[in-house]
C-alpha positions as CSV (number, residue, x, y, z in Angstrom):
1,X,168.9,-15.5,40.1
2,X,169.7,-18.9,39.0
3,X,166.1,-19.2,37.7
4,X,166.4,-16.0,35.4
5,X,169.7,-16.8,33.9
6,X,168.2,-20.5,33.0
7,X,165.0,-18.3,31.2
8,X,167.4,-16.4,29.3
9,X,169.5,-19.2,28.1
10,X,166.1,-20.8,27.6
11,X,165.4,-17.5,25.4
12,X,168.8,-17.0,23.5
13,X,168.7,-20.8,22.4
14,X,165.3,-20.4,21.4
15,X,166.4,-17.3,18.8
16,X,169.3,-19.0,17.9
17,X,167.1,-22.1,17.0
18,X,164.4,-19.9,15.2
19,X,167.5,-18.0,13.4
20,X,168.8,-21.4,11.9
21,X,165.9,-22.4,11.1
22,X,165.1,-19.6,9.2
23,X,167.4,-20.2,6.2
24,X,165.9,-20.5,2.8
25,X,166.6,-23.7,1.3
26,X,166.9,-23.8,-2.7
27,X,167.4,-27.5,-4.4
28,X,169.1,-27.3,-7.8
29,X,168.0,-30.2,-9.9
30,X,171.2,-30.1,-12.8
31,X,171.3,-32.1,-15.8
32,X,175.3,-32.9,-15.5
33,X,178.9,-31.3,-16.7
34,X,178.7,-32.5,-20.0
35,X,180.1,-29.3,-21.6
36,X,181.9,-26.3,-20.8
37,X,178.2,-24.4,-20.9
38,X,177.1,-26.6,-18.4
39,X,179.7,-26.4,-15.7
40,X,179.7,-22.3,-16.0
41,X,176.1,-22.6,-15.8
42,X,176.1,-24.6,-12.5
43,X,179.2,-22.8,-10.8
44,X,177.0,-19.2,-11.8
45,X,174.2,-20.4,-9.9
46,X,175.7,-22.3,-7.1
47,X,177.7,-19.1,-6.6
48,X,174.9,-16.7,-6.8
49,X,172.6,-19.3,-4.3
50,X,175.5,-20.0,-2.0
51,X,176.9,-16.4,-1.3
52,X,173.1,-15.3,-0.6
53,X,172.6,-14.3,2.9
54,X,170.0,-16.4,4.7
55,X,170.0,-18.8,1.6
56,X,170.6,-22.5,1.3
57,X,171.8,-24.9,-1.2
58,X,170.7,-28.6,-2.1
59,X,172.2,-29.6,-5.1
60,X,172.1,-32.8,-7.2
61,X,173.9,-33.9,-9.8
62,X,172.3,-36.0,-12.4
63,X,174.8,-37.4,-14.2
64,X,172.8,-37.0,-17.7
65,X,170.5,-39.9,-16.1
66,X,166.7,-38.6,-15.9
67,X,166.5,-41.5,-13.3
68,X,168.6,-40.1,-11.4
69,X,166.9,-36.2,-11.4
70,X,163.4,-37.8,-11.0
71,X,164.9,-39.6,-7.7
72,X,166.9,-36.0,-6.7
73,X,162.8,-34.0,-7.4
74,X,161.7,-36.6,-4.8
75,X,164.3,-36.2,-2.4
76,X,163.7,-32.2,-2.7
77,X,160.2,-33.0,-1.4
78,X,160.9,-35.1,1.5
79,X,163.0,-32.4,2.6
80,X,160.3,-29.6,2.2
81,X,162.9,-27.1,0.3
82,X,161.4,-23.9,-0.2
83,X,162.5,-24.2,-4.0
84,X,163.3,-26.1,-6.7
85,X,165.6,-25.0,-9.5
86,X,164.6,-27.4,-12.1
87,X,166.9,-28.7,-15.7
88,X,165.9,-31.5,-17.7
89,X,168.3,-33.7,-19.5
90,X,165.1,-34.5,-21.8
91,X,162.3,-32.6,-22.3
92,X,159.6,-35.8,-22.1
93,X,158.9,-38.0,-19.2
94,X,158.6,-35.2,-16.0
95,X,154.8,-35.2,-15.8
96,X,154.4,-37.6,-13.0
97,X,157.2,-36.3,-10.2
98,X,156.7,-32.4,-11.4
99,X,153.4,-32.4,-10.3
100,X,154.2,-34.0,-7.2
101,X,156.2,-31.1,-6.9
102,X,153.5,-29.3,-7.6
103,X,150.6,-31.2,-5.0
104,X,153.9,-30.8,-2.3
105,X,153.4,-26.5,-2.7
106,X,157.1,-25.7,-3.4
107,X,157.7,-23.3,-6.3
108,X,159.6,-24.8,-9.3
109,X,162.1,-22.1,-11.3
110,X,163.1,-24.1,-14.5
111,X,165.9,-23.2,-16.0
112,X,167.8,-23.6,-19.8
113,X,165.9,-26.8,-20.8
114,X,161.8,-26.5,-20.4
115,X,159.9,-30.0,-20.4
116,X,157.2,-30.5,-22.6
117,X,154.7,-31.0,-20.3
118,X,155.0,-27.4,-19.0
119,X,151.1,-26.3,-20.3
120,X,150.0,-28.9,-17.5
121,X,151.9,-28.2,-14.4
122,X,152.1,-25.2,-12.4
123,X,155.8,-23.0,-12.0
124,X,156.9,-19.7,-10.8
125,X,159.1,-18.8,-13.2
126,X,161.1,-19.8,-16.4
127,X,164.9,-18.9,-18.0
128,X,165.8,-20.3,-21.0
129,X,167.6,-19.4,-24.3
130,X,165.6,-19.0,-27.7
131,X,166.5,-22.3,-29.0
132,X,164.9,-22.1,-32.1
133,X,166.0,-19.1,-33.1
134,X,170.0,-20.0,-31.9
135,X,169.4,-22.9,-34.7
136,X,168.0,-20.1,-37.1
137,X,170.8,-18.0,-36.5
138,X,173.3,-20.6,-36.7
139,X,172.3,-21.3,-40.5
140,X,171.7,-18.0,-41.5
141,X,175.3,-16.9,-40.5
142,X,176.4,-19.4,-42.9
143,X,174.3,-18.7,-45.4
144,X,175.0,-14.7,-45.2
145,X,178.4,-15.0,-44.9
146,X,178.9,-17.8,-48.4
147,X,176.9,-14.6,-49.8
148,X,179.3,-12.0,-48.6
149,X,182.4,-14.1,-50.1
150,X,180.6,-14.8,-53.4
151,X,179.0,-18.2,-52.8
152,X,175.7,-17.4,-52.4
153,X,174.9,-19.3,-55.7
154,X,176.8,-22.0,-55.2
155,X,175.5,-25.6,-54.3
156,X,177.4,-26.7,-50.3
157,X,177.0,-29.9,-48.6
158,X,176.0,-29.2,-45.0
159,X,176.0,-30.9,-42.1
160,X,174.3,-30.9,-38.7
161,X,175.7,-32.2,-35.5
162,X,172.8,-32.9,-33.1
163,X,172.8,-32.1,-29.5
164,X,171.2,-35.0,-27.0
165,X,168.0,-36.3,-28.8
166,X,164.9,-35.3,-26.8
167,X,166.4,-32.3,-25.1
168,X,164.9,-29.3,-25.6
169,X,168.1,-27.8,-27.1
170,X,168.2,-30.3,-29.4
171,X,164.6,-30.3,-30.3
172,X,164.8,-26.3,-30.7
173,X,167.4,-25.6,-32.4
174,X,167.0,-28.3,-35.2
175,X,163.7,-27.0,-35.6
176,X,165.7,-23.3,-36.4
177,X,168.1,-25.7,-38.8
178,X,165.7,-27.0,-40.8
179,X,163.4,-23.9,-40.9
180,X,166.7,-21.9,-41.7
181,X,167.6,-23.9,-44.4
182,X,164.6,-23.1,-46.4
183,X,165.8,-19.9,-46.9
184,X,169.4,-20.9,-48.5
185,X,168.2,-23.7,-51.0
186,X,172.0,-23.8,-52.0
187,X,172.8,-25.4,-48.8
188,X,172.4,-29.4,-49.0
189,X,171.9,-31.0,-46.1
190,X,174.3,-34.3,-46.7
191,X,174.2,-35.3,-42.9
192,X,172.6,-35.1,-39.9
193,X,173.1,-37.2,-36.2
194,X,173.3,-36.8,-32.4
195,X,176.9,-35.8,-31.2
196,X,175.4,-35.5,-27.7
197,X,176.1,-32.3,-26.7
198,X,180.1,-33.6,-26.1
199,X,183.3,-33.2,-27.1
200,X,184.0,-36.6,-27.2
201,X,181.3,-37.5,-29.5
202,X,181.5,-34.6,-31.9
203,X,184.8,-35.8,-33.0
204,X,183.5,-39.5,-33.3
205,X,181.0,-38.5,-35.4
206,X,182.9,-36.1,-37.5
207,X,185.5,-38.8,-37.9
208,X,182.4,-41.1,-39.5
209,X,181.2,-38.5,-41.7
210,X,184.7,-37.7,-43.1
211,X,184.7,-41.5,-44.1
212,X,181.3,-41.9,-45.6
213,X,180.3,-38.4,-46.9
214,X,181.9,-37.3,-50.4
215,X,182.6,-33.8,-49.2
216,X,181.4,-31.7,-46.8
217,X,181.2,-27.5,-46.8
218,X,179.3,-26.5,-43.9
219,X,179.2,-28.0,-40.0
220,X,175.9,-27.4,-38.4
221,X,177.1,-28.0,-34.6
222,X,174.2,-27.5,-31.8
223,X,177.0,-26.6,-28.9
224,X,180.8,-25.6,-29.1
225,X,181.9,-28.6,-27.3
226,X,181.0,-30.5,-30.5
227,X,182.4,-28.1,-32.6
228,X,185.6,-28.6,-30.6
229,X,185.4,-32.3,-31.2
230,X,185.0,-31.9,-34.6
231,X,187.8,-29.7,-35.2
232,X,190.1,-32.5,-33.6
233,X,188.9,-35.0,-36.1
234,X,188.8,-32.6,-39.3
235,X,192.6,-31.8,-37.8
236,X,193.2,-35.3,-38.1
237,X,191.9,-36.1,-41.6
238,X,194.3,-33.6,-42.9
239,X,191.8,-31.0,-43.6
240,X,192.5,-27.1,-42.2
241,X,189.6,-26.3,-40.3
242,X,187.5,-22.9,-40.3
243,X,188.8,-22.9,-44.6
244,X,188.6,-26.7,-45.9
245,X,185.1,-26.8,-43.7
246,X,183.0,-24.2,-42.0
247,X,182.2,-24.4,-38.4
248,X,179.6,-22.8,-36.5
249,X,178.8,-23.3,-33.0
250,X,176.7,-22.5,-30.4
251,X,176.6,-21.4,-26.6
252,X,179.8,-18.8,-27.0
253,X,182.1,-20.5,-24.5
254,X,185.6,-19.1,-24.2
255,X,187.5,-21.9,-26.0
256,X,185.1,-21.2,-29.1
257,X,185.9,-17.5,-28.6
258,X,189.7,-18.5,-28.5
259,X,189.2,-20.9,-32.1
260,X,187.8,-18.4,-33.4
261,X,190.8,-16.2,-33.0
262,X,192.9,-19.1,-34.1
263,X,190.6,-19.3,-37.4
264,X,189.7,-23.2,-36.5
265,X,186.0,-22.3,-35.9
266,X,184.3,-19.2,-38.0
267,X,181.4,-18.5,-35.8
268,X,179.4,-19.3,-32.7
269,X,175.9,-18.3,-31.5
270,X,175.6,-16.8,-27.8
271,X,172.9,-19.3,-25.3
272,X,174.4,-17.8,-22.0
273,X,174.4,-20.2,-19.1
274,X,174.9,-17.1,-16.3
275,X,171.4,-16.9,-15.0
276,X,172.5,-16.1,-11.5
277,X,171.5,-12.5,-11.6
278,X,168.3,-13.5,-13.2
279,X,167.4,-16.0,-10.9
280,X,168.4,-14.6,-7.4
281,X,166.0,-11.6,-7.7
282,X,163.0,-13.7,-9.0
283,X,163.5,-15.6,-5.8
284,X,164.0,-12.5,-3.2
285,X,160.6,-11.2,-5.0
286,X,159.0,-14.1,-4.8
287,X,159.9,-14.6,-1.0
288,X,158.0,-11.1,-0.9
289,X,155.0,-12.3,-2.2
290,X,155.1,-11.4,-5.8
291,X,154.1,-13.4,-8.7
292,X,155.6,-13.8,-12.3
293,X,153.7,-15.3,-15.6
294,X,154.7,-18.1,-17.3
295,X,156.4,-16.6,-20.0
296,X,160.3,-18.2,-20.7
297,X,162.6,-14.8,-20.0
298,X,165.2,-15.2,-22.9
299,X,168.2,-13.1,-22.2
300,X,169.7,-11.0,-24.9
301,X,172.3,-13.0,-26.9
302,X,175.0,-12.5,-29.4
303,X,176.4,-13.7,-32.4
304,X,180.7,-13.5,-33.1
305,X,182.5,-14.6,-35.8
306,X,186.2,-13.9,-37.6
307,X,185.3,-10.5,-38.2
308,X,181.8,-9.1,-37.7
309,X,179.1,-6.8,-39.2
310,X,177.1,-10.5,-40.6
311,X,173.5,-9.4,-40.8
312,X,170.8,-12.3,-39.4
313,X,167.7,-9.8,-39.3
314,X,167.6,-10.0,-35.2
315,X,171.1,-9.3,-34.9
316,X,174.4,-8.4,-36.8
317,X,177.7,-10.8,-35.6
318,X,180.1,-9.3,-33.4
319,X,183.8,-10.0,-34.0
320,X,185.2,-12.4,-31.9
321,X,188.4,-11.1,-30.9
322,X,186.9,-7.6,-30.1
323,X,185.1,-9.1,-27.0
324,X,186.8,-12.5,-26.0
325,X,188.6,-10.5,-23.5
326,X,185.3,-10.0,-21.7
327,X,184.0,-13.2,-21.6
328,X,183.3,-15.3,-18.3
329,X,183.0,-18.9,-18.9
């Protein structure tokens, strides 16, 4: 009797062992927190990996130090995860460690930020916003709306705030800046430099430009937390903010939502950092065995302003206060 009971502890130890071992494991390679995008983008996907049945997290935080990530991708593979979830700080540099990813046969999901060397390694699948067409938009609104209050004709000074230099954000949406700008020659481009993607620096380098530049119309800002920086030092210089200067942001993050309301900022441009609920079902199909292209899946984004109805061609602005009560981050 003794015997059989030993077998089926034996046996019950030996499921529960199996069981545990069992778990997926996903590592989550993250740039940093240095916005309010990026810390609702990380507590979306932690959420949605962590509250997964049968699903593991690893994640690393890297501190806005590629040294640091490229150290975290190797870590990944001496643990053999199953995945990798995979954000650049910068979009050069990742060719060596990715395709050790690659030669270790774990999938890589990159997400928001997509390195440039992704024609040469393999991945699974790809999230990110439209950066290019975010910068477009960005200009355009400001150029429709001087139209809709009578200043299409008139010569602004313009300025563009610069996200970190070599991210793919940055890269992007300057591109959809410069391209945009074509299309309003009234709008003079009187200043242009990296804020860094943080609030901190946005008002540093607003407080420069407010010393050195004659007049400015029109602030170009590549993410809200810049914006919000800006507004601080335009606050400070005695200007009124959202009249004496424009502002336009991007990402859509609630504190933009609630200047807006305020009439501090008068528009931002949606990049949503919630790809939870894209993310856990690419995962639970690849786990069955299917397989994706490499196309970039850009979510469906807004535009919101003061009061709406601002034609871009891809999209008409939405106003603000209409939907700030629905907004999650």
């Amino acid at each position: 009797m003794k015997k059989i009971f030993f077998v089926a502890l034996a046996l019950v130890m030996l499921v529960c062992v199996s069981s545990a071992s069992a778990d997926v494991v996903i590592a989550f390679s993250q740039i940093g927190q240095e916005s309010d995008w990026r810390t609702a983008n990380t507590d979306d996907l932690r959420h949605a990996i962590e509250n997964h049945p049968g699903w593991k997290l690893v994640y690393d935080d890297g501190q806005q130090k590629q040294e640091n990530q490229i150290k975290a991708l190797r870590n990944f593979i001496t643990q053999d995860v199953d995945y990798i979830l995979f954000t650049g700080v910068v979009s050069t540099g990742w060719d060596e460690v990715l395709k050790e990813v690659n030669e270790a046969e774990i999938p890589l999901l990159l997400i928001d930020r997509i390195p440039d060397c992704a024609d040469k390694i393999d991945y699974v699948a790809a999230f990110g916003g439209d950066f290019v067409e975010e910068g477009r938009r960005q200009v355009a609104w400001a150029g429709e709306y001087l139209k809709s209050i009578g200043k299409g004709d008139t010569d602004v000074n313009i300025v563009i705030m610069e996200g970190t230099t070599g991210a793919s954000a940055q890269t992007g949406r300057t591109e959809g800046n410069l391209k945009a700008l074509k299309e309003y020659p009234h709008l003079k481009l009187v200043g242009q430099q990296s804020g860094n993607f943080t609030r901190a620096e946005g008002q540093a380098v607003m407080e420069s430009w407010l010393k050195s530049i004659d007049k400015i119309d029109v602030l170009i800002a590549q993410n809200d937390d810049m914006a919000l920086g800006a507004i601080d030092a335009i606050k400070a210089a005695g200007k009124v903010p959202g009249k004496d200067i424009i502002i336009v942001g991007c990402d859509s993050v609630k504190a933009a939502f609630d200047s807006i309301v305020a009439g501090e900022m008068n528009c931002t441009v949606e990049c949503t950092p919630l790809y939870g609920k894209f993310v856990v079902p690419t995962i639970e199909a690849l786990i069955r065995g299917e397989k994706f292209d490499k196309t970039v899946v850009h979510p469906e984004e807004g535009v919101f302003d003061m009061n709406g109805g601002i034609d871009l061609g891809t999209v008409k602005s939405i106003k603000a206060a209409d939907v700030i009560a629905t907004r999650q981050y």
